[in-house]
C-alpha positions in Angstrom: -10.3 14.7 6.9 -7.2 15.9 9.0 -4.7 18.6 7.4 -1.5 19.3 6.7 -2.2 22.6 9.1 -3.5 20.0 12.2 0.1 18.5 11.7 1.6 21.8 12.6 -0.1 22.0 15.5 1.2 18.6 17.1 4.2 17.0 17.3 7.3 17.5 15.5 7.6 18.3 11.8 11.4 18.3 11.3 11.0 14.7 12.7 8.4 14.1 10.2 10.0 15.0 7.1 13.5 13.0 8.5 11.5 10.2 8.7 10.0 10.2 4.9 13.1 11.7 3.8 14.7 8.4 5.2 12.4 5.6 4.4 12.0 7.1 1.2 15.5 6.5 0.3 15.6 3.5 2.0 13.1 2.6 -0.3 14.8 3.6 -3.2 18.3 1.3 -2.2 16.3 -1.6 -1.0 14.5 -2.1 -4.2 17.4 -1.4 -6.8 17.5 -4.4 -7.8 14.1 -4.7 -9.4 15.0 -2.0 -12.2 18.3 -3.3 -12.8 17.3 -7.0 -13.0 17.9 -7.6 -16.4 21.0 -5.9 -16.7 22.3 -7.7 -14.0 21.8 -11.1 -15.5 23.1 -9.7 -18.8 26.3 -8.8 -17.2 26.3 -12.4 -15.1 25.8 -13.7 -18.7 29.1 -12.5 -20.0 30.8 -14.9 -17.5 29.0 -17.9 -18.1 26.1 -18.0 -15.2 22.6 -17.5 -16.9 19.7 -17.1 -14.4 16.8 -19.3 -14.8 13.6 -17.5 -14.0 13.4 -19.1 -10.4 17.2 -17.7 -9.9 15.8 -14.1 -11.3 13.0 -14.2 -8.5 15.3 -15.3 -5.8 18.0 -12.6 -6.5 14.8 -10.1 -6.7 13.6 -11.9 -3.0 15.9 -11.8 -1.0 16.0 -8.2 -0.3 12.1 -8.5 0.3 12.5 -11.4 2.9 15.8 -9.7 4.6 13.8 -6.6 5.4 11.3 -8.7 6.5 13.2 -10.3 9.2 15.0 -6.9 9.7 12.2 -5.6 10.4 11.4 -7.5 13.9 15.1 -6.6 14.5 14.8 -3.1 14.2 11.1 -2.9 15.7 13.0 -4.3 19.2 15.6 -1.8 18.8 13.4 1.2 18.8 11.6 -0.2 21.8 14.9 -0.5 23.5 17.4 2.2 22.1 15.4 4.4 20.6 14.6 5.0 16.6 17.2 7.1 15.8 19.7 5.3 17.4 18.4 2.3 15.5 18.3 3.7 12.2 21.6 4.9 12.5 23.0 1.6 12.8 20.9 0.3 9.9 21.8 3.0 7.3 25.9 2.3 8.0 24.8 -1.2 6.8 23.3 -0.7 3.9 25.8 2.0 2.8 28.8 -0.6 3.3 26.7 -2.7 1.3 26.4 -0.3 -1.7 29.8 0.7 -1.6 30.7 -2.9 -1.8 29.1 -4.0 -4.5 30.0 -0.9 -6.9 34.1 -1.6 -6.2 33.2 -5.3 -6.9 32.1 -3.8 -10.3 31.1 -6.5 -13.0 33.1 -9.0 -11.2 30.8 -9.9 -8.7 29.2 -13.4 -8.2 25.8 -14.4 -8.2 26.5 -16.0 -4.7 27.5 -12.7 -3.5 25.3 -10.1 -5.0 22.5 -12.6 -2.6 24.8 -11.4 0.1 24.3 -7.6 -0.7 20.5 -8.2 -1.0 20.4 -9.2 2.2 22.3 -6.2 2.9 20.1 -3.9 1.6 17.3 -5.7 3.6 18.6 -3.1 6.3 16.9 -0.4 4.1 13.7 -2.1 3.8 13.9 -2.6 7.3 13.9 0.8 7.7 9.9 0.9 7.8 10.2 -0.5 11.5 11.9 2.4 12.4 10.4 5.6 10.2 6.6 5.0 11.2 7.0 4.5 15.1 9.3 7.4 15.6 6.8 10.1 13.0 4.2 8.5 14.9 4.8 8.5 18.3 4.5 12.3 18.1 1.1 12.3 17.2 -2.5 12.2 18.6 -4.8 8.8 17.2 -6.9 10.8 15.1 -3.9 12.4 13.0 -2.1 8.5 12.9 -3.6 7.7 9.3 -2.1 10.8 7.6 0.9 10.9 9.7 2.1 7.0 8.9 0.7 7.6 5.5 3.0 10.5 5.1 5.7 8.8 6.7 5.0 5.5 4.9 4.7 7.9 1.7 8.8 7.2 1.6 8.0 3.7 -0.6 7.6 6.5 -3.5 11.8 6.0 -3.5 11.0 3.1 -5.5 9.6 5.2 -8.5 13.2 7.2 -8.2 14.7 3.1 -9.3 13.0 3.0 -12.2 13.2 6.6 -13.4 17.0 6.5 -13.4 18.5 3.6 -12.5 18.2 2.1 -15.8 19.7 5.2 -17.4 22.0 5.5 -15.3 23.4 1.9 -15.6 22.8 2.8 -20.0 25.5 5.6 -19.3 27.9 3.8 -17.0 27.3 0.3 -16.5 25.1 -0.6 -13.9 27.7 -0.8 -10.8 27.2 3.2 -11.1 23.7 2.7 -9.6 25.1 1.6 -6.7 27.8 4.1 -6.1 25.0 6.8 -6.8 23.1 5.2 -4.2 25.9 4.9 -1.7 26.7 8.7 -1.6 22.8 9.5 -1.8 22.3 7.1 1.5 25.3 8.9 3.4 23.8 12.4 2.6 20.2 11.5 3.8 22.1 10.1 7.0 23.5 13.1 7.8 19.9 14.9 7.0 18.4 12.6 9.1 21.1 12.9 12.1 20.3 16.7 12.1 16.7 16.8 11.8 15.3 13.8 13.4 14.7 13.6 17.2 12.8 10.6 19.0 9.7 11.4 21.1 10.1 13.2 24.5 8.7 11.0 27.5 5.9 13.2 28.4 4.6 12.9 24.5 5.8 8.8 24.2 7.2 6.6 26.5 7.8 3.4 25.2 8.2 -0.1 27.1 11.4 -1.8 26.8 10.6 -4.7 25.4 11.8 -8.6 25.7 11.8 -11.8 23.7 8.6 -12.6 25.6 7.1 -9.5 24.9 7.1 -10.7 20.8 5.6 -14.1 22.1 2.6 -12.9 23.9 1.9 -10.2 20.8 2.0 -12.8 18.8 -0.6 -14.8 20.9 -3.0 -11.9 20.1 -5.0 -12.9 17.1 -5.4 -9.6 15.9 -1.4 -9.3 15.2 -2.3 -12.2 12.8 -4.8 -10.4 11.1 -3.4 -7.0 10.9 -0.1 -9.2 9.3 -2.8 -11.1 6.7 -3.9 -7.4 5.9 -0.3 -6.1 5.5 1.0 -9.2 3.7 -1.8 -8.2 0.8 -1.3 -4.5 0.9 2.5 -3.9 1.2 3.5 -7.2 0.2 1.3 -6.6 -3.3 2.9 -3.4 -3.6 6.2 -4.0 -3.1 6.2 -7.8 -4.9 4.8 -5.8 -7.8 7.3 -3.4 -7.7 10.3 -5.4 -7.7 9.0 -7.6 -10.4 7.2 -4.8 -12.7 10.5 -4.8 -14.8 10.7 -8.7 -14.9 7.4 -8.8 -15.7 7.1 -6.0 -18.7 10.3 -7.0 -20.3 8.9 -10.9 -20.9 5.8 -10.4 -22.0 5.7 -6.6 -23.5 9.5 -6.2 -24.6 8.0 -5.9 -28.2 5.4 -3.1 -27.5 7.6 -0.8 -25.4 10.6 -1.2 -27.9 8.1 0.7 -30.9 6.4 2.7 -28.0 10.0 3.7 -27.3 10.7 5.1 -30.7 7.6 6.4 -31.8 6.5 8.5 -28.7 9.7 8.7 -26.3 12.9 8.9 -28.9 14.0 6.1 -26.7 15.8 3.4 -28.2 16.5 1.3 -25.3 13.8 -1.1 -24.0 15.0 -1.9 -20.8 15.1 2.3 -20.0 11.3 2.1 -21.0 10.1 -0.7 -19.2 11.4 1.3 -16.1 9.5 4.7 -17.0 6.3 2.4 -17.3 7.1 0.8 -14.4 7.9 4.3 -12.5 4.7 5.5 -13.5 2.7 2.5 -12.2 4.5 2.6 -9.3 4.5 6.0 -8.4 0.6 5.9 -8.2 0.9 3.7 -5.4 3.7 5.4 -3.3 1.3 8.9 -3.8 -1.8 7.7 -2.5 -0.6 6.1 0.6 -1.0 9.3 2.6 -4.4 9.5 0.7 -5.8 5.7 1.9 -4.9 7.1 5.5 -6.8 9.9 5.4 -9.7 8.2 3.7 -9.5 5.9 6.8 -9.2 8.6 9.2 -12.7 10.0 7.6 -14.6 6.3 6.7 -12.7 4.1 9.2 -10.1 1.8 8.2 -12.4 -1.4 7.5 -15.4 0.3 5.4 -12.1 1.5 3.6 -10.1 -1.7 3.0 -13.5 -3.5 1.8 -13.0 -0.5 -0.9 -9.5 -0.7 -1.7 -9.2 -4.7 -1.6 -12.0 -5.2 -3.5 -10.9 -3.1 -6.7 -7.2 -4.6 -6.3 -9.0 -8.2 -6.4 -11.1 -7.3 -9.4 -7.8 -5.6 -11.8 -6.1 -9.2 -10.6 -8.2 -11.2 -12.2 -9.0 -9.3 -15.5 -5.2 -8.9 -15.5 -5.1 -12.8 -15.4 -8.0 -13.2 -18.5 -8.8 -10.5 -19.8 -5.7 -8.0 -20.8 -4.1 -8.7 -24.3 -2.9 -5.1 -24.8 -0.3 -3.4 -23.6 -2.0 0.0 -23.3 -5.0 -1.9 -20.7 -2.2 -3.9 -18.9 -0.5 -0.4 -17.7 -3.5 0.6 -17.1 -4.9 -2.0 -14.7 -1.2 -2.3 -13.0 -1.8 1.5 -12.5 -5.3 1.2 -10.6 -3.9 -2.1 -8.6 -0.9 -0.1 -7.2 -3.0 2.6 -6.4 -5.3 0.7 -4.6 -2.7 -1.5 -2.7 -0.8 1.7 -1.9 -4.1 3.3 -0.4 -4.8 0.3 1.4 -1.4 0.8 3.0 -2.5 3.9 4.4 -5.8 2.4 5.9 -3.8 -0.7 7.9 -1.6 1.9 9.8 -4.9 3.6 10.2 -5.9 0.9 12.7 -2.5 -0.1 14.0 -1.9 2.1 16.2 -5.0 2.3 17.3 -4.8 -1.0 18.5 -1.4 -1.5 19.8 -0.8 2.5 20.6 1.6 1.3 23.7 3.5 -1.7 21.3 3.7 0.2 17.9 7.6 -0.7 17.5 7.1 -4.6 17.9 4.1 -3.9 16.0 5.6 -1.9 13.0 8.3 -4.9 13.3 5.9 -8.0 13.6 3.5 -6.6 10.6 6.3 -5.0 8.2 7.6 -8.3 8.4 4.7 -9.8 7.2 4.4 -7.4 4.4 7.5 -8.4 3.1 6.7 -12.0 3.7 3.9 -11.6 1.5 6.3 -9.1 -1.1 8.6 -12.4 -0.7 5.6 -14.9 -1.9 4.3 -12.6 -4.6 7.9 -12.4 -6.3 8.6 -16.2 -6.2 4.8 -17.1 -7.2 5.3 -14.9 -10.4 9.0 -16.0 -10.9 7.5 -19.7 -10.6 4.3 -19.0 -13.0 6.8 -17.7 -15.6 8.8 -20.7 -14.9 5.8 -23.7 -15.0 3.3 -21.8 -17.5 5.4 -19.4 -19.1 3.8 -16.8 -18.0 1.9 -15.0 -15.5 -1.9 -15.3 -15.6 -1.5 -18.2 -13.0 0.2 -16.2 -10.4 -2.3 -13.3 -10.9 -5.1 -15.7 -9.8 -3.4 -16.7 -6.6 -3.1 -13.2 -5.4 -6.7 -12.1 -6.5 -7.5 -15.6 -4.7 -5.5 -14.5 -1.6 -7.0 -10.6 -1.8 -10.5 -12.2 -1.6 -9.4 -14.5 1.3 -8.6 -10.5 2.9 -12.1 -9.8 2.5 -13.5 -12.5 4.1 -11.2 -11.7 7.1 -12.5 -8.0 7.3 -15.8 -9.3 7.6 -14.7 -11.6 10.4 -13.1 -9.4 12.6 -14.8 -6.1 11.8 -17.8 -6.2 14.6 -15.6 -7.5 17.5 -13.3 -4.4 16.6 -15.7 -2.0 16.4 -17.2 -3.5 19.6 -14.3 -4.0 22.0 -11.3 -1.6 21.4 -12.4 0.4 19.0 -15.0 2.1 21.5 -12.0 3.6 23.1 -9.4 3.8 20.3 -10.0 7.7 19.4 -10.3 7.3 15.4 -12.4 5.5 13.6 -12.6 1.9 12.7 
């Protein structure tokens, strides 16, 4: 299994850590609004516009699907000015957009906090942009732990649900947003100083064109590697935007005593988000860990492995869980499974596309928050039809199992055609 020494050896380490060091707070700002989700439609409350479950999920969406898009966007920009050019531009955006919405305060509309979702779709876009330029300094057999380190940066999530809801306890939860306004502009300035882009004798990449996207998309293994994706990523970051949503309707009770008795907590909403941190933080850890699996096992024996636990916790999730105790529990293992399966998709990426990887990082990040997008509305819409959730955890242990059967398609052409020459194991 490849070390943090072999890392020293190749490439660029300063580049490295800028690139965590950004997604990772780009992480944290493009899914702020998960954690703050009920004290946003408390405050919308207070003037008269109540969100129905459906208008919950959208709000909690949009900056899934934004950085979806954003993320072909940005992909073609670090084909054709470079990644740090690129994220430059994308950080000034989402940093206008925080700033924004805290000197709106209280008085902003639904309509326009959609607006600033989309705006913070830059951040999540930021994937596009952190992965190519760690990895383009790298040899193939060091690309799982190096995009798993990289990709490592979703942990900024777990830093939204720590504080954001204490934060917003303190000071109202506009303060969240001016916290992570000035946090964003200090990691841009890190980032300016540490981070360089690949020289040409390490990485030279190929400017790319709207065609270019058209005949990568007429590969059918950009479809399957976006099929993988839109399971892993888009489980773990649908699950994490929603975990707040989701604890405070159906445990609210539970974590209110739990609260009391074992955290001298009083406030419910804080709670939910320390539960939710720690589920979350499980998966954000282990992505470097499901790379470096895959660099060792290959990244197909190792997605059978990690797919097929996340598919099992879905369904006893669905049936089976009563408790409050088990339900953290089996939200812990399917986080920590999707984020290790994470690691083991950008095991093979690269690989496979080593000459495309920005278009690439663009075309399957997108898909990962397509399927993010999917897994937030299906929930929003179980809640909404069933009143509650068993129903959407069927469709995505459904969907997880329809990964499976993919891996078994594809896996001996693979193994058989590229991967002969790919230099890591498939």
């Amino acid at each position: 299994m490849a070390s943090l020494n072999e890392l020293k050896k190749h490439g660029h380490f300063p580049t490295l850590i800028a690139a965590f060091l950004y997604f990772d707070f780009s992480f944290m700002v493009w899914t702020m609004l998960g954690p703050l989700a009920t004290e946003i439609s408390e405050s919308l409350a207070k003037h008269g516009f109540f969100l129905d479950p459906n208008q919950k999920a959208t709000l909690l969406a949009i900056p899934i699907l934004g950085g979806a898009i954003l993320r072909i966007l940005l992909g073609f920009l670090v084909d054709n000015i470079g990644a740090k050019k690129t994220a430059i531009i994308a950080q000034l955006i989402v940093i206008a957009s925080l700033f924004y919405t805290y000197f709106k305060g209280e008085n902003i509309s639904y309509y326009e906090l959609l607006a600033v979702a989309f705006g913070l779709g830059f951040a999540g876009a930021s994937f596009a942009v952190a992965l190519p330029q760690a990895g383009q300094w790298y040899p193939p057999k060091l690309q799982g732990l190096v995009l798993g380190l990289a990709g490592a940066g979703n942990i900024g999530v777990v830093l939204d649900f720590l504080f954001a809801p204490k934060i917003a306890e303190l000071w109202g939860w506009p303060a969240v947003f001016l916290v992570g306004g000035i946090l964003s502009t200090l990691i841009l300035i890190t980032y300016i100083v540490m981070a360089k882009d690949a020289p040409a004798e390490i990485y030279t990449p190929r400017k790319k064109k709207v065609s270019d996207y058209i005949k990568l998309l007429g590969d059918k293994d950009t479809w399957w590697f976006s099929l993988f994706y839109a399971v892993s990523f888009g489980g773990f970051v649908g699950f994490a935007n929603y975990m707040k949503v989701y604890l405070m309707n159906v445990y609210q009770s539970d974590m209110a005593q739990i609260g009391l008795q074992l955290l001298n907590e009083g406030n419910v909403k804080v709670v939910a988000g320390y539960f939710g941190a720690l589920c979350i933080f499980a998966g954000a850890l282990l992505r470097p860990v499901g790379g470096a699996i895959a660099d060792r096992l290959g990244g197909v024996k190792s997605l059978y492995i990690f797919f097929g636990v996340v598919a099992v916790m879905a369904f006893v999730n669905a049936f089976l869980v009563h408790n409050f105790y088990i339900a953290i529990a089996v939200l812990f293992i399917i986080m920590s499974f999707l984020g290790m399966a994470n690691g083991a998709v950008f095991q093979l990426v690269p690989q496979r596309f080593a000459k495309d990887m920005g278009i690439m990082t663009g075309i399957i990040g997108c898909a990962g928050g397509l399927g993010g997008t999917a897994l937030i509305k299906t929930l929003g819409w179980s809640k909404a039809v069933f009143n509650g959730y068993s129903v959407g955890f069927v469709i995505f242990g459904i969907i997880v199992l329809l990964a499976i059967i993919g891996i078994s398609l594809v896996k001996k052409r693979w193994r058989t055609t590229w991967g002969l020459t790919a230099g890591g194991r498939i």
